[in-house]
N, CA, C and O atoms as CSV, one atom per row, in Angstrom:
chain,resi,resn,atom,element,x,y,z
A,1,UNK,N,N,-23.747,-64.608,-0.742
A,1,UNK,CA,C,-25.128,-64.214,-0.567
A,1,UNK,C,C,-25.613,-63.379,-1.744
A,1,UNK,O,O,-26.820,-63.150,-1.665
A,2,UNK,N,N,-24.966,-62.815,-2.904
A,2,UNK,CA,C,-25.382,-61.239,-3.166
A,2,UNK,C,C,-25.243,-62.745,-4.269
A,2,UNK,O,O,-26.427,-62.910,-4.564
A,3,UNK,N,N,-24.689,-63.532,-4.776
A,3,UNK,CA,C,-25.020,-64.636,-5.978
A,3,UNK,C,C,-26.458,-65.333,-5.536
A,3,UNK,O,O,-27.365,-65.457,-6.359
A,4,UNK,N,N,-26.552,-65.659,-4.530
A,4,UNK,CA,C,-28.034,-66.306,-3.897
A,4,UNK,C,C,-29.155,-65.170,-4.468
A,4,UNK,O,O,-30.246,-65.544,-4.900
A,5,UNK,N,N,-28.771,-63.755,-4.422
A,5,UNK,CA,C,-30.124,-62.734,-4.455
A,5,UNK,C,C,-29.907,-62.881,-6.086
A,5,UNK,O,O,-30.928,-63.175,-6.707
A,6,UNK,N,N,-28.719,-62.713,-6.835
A,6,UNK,CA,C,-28.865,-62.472,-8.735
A,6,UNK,C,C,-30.046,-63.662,-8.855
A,6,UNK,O,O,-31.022,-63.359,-9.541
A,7,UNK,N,N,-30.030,-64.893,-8.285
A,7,UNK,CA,C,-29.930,-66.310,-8.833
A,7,UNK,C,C,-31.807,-66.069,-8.809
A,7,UNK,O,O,-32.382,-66.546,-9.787
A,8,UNK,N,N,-32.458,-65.555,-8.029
A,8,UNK,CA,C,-33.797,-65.385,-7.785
A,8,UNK,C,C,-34.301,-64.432,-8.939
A,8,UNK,O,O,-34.042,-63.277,-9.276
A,9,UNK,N,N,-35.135,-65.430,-9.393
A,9,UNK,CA,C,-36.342,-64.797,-10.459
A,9,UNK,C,C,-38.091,-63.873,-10.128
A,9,UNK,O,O,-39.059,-64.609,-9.938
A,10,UNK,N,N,-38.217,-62.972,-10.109
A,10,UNK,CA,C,-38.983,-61.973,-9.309
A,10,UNK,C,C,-39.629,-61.937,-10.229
A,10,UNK,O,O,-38.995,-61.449,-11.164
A,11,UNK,N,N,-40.930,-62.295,-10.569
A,11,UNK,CA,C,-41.866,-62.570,-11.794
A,11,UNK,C,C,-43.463,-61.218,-11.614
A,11,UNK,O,O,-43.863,-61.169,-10.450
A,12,UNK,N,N,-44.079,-60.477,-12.392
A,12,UNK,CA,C,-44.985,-60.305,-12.159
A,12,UNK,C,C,-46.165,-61.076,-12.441
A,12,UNK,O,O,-46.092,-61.823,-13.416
A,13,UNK,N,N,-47.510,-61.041,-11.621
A,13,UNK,CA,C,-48.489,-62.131,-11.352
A,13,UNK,C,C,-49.116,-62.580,-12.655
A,13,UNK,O,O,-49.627,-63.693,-12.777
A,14,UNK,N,N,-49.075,-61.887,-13.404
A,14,UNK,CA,C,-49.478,-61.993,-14.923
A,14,UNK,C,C,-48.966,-63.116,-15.933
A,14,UNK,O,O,-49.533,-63.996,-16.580
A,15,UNK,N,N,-47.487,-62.650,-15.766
A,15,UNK,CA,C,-46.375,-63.407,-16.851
A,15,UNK,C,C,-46.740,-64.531,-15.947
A,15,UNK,O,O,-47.190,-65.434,-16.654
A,16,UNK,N,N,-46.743,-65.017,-14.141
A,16,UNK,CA,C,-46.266,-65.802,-13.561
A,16,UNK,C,C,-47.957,-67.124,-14.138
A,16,UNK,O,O,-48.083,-68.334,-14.327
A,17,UNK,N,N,-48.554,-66.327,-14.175
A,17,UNK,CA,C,-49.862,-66.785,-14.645
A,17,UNK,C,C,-50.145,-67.356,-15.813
A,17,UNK,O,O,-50.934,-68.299,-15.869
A,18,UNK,N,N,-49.560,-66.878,-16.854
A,18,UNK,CA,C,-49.567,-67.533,-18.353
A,18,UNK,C,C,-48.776,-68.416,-18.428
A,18,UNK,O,O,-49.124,-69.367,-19.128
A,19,UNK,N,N,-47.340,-68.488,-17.728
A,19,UNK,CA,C,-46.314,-68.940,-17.579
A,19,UNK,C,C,-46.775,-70.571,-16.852
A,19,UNK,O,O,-46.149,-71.543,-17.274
A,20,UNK,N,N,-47.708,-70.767,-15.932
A,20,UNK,CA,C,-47.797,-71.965,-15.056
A,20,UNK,C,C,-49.193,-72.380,-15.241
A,20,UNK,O,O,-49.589,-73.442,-14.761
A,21,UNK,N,N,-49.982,-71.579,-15.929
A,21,UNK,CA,C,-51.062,-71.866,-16.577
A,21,UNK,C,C,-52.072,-72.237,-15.310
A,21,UNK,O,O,-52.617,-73.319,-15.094
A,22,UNK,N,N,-52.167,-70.800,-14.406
A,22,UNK,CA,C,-52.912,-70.924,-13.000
A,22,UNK,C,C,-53.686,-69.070,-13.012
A,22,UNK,O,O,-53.045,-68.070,-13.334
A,23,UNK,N,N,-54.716,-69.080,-12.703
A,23,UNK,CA,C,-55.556,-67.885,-12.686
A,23,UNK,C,C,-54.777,-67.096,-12.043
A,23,UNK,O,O,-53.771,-67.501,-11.461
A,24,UNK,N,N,-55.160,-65.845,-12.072
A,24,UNK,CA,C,-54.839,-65.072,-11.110
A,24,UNK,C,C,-55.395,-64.820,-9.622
A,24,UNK,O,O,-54.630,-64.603,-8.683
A,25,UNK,N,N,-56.846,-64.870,-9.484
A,25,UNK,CA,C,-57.433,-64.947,-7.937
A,25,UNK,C,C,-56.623,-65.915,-7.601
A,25,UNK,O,O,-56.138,-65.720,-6.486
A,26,UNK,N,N,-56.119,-67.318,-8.337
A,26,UNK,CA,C,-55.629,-68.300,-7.478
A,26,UNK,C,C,-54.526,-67.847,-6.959
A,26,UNK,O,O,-54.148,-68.184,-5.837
A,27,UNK,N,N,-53.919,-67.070,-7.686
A,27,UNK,CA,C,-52.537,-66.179,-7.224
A,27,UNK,C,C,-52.484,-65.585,-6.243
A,27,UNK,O,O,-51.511,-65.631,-5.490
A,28,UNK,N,N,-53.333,-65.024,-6.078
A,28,UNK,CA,C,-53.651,-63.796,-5.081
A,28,UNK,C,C,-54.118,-64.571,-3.883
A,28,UNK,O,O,-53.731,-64.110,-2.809
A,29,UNK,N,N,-54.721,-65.438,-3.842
A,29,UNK,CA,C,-54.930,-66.489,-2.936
A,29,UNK,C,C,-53.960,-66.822,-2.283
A,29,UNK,O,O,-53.768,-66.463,-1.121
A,30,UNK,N,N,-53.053,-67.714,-3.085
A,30,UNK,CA,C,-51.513,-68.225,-2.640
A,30,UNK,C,C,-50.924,-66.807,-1.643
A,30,UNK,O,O,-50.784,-66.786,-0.420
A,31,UNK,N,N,-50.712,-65.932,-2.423
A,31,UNK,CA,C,-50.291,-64.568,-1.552
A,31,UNK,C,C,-51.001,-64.439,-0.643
A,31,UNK,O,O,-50.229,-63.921,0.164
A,32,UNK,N,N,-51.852,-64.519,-0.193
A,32,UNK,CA,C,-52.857,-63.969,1.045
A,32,UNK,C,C,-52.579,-64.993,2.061
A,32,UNK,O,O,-52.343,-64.706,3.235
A,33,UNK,N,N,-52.607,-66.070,1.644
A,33,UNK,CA,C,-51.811,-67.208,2.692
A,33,UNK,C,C,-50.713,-67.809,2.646
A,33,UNK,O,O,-50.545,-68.927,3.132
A,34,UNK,N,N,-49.798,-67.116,2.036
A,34,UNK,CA,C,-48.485,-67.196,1.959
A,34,UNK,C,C,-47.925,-68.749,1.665
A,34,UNK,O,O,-47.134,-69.447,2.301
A,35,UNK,N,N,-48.732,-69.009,0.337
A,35,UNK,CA,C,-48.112,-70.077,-0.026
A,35,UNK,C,C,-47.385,-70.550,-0.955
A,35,UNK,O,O,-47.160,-71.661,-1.436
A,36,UNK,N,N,-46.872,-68.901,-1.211
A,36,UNK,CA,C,-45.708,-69.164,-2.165
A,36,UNK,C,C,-44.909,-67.803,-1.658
A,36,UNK,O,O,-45.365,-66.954,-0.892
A,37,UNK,N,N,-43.892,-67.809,-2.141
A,37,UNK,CA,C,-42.764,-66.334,-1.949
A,37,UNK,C,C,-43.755,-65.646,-2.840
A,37,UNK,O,O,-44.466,-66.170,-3.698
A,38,UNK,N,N,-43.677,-64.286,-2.467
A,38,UNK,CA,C,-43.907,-62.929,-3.171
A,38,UNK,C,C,-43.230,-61.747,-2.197
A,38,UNK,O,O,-42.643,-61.719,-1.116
A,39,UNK,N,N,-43.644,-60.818,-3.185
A,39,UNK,CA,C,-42.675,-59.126,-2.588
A,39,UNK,C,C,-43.808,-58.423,-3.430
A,39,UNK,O,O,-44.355,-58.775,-4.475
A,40,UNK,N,N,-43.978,-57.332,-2.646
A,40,UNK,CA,C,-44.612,-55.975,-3.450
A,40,UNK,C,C,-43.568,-54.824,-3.323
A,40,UNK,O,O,-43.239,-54.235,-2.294
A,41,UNK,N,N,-43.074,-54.616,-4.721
A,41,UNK,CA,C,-42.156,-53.907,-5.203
A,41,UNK,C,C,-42.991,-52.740,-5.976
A,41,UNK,O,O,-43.546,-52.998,-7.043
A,42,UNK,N,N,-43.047,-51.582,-5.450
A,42,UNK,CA,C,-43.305,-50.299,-6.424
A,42,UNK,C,C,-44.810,-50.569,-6.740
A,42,UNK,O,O,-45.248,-50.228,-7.838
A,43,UNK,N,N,-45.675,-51.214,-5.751
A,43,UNK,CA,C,-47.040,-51.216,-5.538
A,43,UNK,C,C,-47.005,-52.558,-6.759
A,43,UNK,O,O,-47.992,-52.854,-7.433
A,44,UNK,N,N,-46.303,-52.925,-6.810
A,44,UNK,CA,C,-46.432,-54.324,-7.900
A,44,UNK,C,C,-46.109,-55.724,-7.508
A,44,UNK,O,O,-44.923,-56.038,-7.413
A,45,UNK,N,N,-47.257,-56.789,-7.218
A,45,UNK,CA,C,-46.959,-57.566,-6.590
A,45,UNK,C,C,-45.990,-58.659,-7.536
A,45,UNK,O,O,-46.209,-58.824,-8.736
A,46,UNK,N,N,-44.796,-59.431,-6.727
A,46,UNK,CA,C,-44.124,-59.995,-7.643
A,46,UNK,C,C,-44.171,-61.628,-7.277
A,46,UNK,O,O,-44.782,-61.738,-6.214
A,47,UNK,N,N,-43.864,-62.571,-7.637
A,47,UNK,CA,C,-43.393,-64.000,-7.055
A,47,UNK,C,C,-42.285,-64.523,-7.431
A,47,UNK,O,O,-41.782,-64.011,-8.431
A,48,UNK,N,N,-41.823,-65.250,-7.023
A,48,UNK,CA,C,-40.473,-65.789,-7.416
A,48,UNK,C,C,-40.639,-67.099,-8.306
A,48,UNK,O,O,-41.236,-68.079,-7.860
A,49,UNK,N,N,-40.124,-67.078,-9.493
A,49,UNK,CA,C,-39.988,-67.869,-10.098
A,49,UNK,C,C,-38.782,-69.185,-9.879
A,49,UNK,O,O,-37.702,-69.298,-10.458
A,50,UNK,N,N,-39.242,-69.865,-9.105
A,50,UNK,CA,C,-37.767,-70.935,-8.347
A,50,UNK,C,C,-37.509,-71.968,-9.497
A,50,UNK,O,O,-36.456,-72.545,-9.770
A,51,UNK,N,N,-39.164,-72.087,-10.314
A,51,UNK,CA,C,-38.790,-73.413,-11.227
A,51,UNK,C,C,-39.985,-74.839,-10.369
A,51,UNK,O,O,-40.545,-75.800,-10.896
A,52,UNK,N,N,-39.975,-74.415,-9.068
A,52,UNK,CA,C,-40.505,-75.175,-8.519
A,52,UNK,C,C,-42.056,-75.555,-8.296
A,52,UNK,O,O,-42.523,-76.594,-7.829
A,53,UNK,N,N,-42.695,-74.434,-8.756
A,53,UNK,CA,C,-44.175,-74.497,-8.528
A,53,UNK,C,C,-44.813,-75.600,-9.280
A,53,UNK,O,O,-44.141,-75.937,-10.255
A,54,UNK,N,N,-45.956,-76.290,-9.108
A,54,UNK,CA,C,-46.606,-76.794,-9.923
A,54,UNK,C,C,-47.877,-76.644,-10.214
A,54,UNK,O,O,-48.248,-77.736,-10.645
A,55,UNK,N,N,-48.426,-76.179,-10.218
A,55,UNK,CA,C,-49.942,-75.521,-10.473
A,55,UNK,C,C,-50.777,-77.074,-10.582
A,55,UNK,O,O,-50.612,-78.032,-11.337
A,56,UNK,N,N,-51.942,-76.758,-9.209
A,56,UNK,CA,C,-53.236,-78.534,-9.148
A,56,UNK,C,C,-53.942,-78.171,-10.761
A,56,UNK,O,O,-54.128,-79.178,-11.443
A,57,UNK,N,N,-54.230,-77.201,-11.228
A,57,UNK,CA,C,-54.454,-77.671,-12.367
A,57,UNK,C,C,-53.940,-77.949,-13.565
A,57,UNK,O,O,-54.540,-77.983,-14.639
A,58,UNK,N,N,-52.659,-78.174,-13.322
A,58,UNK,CA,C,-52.248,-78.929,-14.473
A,58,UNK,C,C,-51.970,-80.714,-13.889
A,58,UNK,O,O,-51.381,-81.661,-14.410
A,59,UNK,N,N,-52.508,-80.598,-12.950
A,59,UNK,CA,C,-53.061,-82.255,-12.854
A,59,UNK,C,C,-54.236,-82.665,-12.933
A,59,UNK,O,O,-54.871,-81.691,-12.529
A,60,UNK,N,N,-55.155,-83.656,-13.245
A,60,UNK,CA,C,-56.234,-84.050,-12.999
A,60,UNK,C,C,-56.620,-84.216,-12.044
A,60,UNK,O,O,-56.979,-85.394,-12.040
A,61,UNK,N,N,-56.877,-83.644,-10.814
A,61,UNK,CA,C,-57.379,-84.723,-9.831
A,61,UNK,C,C,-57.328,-86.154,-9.242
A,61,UNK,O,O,-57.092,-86.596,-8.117
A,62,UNK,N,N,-57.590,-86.620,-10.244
A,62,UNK,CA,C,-57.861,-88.272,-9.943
A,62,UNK,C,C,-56.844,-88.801,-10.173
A,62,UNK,O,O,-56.674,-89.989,-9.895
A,63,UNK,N,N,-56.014,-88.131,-10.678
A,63,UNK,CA,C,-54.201,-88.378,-10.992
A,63,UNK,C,C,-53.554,-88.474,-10.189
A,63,UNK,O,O,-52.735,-89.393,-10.147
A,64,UNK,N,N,-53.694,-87.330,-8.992
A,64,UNK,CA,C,-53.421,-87.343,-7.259
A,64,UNK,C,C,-53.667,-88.860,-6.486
A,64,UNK,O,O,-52.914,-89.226,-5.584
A,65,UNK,N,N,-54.718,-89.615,-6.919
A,65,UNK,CA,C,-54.696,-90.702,-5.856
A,65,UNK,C,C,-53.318,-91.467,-6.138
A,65,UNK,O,O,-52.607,-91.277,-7.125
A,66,UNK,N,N,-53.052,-92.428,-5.021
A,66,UNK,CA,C,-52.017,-93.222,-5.166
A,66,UNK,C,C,-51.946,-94.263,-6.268
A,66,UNK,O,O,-52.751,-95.191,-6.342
A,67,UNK,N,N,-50.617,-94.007,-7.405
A,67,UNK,CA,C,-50.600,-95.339,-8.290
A,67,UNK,C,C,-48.887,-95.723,-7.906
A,67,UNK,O,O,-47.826,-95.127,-8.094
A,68,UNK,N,N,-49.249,-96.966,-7.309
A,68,UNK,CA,C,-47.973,-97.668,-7.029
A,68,UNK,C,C,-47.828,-99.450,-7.874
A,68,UNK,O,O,-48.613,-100.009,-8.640
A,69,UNK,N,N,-46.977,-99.747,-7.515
A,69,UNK,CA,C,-47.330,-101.429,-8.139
A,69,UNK,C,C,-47.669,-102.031,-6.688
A,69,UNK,O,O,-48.003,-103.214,-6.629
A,70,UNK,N,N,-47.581,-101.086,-5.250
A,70,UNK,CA,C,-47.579,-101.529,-4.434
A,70,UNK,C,C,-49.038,-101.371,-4.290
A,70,UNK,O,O,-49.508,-100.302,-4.679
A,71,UNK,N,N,-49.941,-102.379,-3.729
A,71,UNK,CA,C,-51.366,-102.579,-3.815
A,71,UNK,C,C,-51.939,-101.994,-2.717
A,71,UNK,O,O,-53.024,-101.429,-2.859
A,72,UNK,N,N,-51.308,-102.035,-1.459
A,72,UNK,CA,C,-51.870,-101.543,-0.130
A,72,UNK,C,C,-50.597,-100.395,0.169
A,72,UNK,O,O,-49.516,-100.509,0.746
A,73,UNK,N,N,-51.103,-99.545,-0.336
A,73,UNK,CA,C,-50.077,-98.298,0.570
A,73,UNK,C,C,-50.153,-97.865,1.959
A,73,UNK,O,O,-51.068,-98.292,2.663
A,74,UNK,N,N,-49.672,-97.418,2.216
A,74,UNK,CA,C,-50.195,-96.992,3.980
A,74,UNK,C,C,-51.121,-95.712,4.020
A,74,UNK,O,O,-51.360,-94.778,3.255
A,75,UNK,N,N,-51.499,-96.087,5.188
A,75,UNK,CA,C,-52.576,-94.751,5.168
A,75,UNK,C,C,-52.483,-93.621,5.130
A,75,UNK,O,O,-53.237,-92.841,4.547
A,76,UNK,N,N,-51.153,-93.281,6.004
A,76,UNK,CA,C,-50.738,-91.584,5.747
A,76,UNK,C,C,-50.640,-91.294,4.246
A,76,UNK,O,O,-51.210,-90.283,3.835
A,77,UNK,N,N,-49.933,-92.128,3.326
A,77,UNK,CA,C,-49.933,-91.482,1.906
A,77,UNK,C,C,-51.034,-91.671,1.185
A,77,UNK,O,O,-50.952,-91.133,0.081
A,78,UNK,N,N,-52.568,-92.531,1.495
A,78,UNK,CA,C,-53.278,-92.551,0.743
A,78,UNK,C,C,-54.402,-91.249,1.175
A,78,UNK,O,O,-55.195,-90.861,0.317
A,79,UNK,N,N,-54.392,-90.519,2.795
A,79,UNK,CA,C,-54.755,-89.478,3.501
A,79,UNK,C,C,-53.866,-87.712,2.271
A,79,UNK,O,O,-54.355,-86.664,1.852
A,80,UNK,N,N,-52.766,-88.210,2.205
A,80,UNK,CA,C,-52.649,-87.382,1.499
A,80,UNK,C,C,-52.679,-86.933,0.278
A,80,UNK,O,O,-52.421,-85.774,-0.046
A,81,UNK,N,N,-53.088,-88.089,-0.675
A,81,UNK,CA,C,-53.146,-88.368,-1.952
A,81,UNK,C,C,-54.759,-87.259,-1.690
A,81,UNK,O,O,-55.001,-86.052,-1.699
A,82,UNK,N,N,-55.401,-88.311,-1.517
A,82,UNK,CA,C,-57.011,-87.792,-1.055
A,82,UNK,C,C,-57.048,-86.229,-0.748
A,82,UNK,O,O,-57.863,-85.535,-1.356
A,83,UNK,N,N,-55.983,-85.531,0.399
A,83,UNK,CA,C,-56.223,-84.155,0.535
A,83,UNK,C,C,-55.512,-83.594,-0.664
A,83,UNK,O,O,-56.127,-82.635,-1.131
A,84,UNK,N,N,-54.651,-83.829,-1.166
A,84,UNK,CA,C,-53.882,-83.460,-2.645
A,84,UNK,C,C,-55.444,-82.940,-3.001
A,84,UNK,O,O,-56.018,-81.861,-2.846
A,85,UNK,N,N,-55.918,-84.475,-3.654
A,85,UNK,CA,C,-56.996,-84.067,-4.427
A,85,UNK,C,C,-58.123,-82.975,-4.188
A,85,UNK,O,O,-58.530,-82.253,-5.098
A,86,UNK,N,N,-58.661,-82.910,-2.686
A,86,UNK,CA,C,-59.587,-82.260,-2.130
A,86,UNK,C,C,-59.111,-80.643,-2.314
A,86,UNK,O,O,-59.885,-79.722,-2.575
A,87,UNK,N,N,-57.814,-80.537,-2.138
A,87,UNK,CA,C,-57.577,-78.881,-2.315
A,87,UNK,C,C,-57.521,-78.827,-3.970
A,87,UNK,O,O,-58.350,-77.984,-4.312
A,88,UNK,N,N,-56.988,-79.292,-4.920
A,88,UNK,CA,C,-57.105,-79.420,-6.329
A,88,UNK,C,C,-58.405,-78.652,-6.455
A,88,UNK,O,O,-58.468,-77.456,-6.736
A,89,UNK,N,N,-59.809,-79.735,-6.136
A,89,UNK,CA,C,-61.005,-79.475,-6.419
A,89,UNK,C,C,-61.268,-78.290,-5.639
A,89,UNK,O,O,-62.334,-77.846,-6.065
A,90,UNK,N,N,-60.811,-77.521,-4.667
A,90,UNK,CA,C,-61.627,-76.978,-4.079
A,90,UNK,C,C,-60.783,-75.699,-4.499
A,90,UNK,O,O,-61.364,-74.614,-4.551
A,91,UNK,N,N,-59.466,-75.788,-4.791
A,91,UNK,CA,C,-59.462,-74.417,-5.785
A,91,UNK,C,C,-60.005,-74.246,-6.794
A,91,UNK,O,O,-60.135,-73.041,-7.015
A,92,UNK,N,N,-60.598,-75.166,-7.915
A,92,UNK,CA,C,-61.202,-75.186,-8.887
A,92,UNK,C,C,-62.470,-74.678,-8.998
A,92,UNK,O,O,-62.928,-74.099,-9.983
A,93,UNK,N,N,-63.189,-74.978,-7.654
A,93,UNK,CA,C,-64.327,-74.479,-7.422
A,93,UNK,C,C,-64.348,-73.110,-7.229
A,93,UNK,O,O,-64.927,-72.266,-7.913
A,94,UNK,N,N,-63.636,-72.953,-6.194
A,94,UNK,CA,C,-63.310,-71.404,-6.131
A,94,UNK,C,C,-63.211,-70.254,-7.542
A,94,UNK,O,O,-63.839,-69.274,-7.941
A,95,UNK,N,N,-62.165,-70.964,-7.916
A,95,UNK,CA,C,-62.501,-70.203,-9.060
A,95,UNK,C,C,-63.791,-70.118,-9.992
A,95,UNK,O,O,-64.336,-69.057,-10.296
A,96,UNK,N,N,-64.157,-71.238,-10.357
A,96,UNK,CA,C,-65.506,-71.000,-11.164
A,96,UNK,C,C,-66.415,-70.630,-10.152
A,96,UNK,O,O,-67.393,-71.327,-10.426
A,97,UNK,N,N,-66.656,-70.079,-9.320
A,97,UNK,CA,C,-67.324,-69.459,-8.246
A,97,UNK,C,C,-67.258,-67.915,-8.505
A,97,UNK,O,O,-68.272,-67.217,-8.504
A,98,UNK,N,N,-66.135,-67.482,-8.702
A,98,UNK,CA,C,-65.670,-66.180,-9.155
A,98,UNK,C,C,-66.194,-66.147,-10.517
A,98,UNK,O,O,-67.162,-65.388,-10.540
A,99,UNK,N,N,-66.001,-66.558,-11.437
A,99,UNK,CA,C,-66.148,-66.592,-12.914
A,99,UNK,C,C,-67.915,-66.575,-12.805
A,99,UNK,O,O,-68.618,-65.926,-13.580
A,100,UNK,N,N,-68.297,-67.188,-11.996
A,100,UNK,CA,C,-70.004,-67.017,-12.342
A,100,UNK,C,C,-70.000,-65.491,-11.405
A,100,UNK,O,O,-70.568,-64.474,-11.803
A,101,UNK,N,N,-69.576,-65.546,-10.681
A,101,UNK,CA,C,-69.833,-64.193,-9.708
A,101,UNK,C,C,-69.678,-63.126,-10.855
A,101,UNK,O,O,-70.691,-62.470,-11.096
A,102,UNK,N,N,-68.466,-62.842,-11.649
A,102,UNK,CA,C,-68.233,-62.793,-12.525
A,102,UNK,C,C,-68.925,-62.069,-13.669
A,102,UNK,O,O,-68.833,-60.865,-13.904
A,103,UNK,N,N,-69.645,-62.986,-14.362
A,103,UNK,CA,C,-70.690,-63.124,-15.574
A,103,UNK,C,C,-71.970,-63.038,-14.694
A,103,UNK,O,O,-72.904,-62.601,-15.367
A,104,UNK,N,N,-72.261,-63.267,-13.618
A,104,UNK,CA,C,-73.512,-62.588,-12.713
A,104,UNK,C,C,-73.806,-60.698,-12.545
A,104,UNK,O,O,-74.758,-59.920,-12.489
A,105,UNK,N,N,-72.792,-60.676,-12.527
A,105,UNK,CA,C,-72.961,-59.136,-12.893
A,105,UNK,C,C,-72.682,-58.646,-13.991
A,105,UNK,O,O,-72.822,-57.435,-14.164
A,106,UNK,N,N,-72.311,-59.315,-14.799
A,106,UNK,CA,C,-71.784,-58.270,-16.191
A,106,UNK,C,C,-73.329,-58.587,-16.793
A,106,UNK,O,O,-73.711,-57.724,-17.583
A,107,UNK,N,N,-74.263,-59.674,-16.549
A,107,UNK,CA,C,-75.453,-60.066,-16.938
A,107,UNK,C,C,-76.732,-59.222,-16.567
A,107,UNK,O,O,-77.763,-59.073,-17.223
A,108,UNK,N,N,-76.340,-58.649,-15.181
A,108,UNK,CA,C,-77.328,-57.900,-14.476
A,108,UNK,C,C,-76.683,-56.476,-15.179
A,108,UNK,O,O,-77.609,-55.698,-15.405
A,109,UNK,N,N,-75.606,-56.023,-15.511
A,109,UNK,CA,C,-74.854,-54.150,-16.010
A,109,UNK,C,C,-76.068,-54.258,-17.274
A,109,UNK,O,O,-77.056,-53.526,-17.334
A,110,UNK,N,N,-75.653,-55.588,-18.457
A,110,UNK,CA,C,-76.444,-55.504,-19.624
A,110,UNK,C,C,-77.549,-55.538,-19.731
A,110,UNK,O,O,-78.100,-54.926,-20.646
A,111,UNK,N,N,-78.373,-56.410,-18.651
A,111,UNK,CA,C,-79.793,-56.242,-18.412
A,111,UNK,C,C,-80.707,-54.849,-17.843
A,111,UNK,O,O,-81.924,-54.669,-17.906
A,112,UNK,N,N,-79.596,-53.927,-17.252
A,112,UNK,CA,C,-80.309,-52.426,-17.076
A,112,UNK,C,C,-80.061,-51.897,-18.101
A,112,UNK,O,O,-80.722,-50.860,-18.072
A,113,UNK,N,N,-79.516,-51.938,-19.022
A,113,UNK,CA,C,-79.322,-50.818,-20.074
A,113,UNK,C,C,-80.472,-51.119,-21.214
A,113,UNK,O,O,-80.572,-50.385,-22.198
């Protein structure tokens, strides 16, 4: 067991961020609904680096639908290809949602001064 705990990589959200090439709200997201391992160590939130993550934006979207040589897939995998994609986009949105939220106020700080 105590080789199982060395073997785990405990990343902070930052490095884990440049590293998988995924925002940070999206991070913090994942943490809030626990969809990845994390620990808050010394008021510092950490994640585990397994190797395994793959971050939806380093796919396209439309990359998610089904490409087989097989022409008619079944429906459960073309249902999930489709929700693949739908959460892809809808973290994407999220974020540029933030990013205008964002530049919405740093627009309104410079416009009183």
């Amino acid at each position: 067991m105590a080789s199982e705990l060395e073997s785990e990589k405990w990343i902070p959200l930052v490095e884990f961020s440049v590293q998988k090439g995924i925002s940070l709200s999206t991070l913090r997201r994942y943490i809030k609904s626990n969809k990845i391992p994390w620990k808050l160590l010394e008021g510092r939130y950490l994640v585990m680096d397994d190797g395994t993550f793959i971050s939806p934006r380093n796919h396209d979207p439309r990359t998610l639908t089904y490409i087989n040589e097989n022409p008619s897939p079944d429906m459960d995998t073309r249902i999930k290809n489709v929700e693949q994609a739908l959460n892809a986009a809808n973290e994407e949105i999220a974020e540029l949602k933030t990013l205008v939220a964002f530049y919405e106020e740093k627009w309104a700080q410079l416009s009183k001064k």
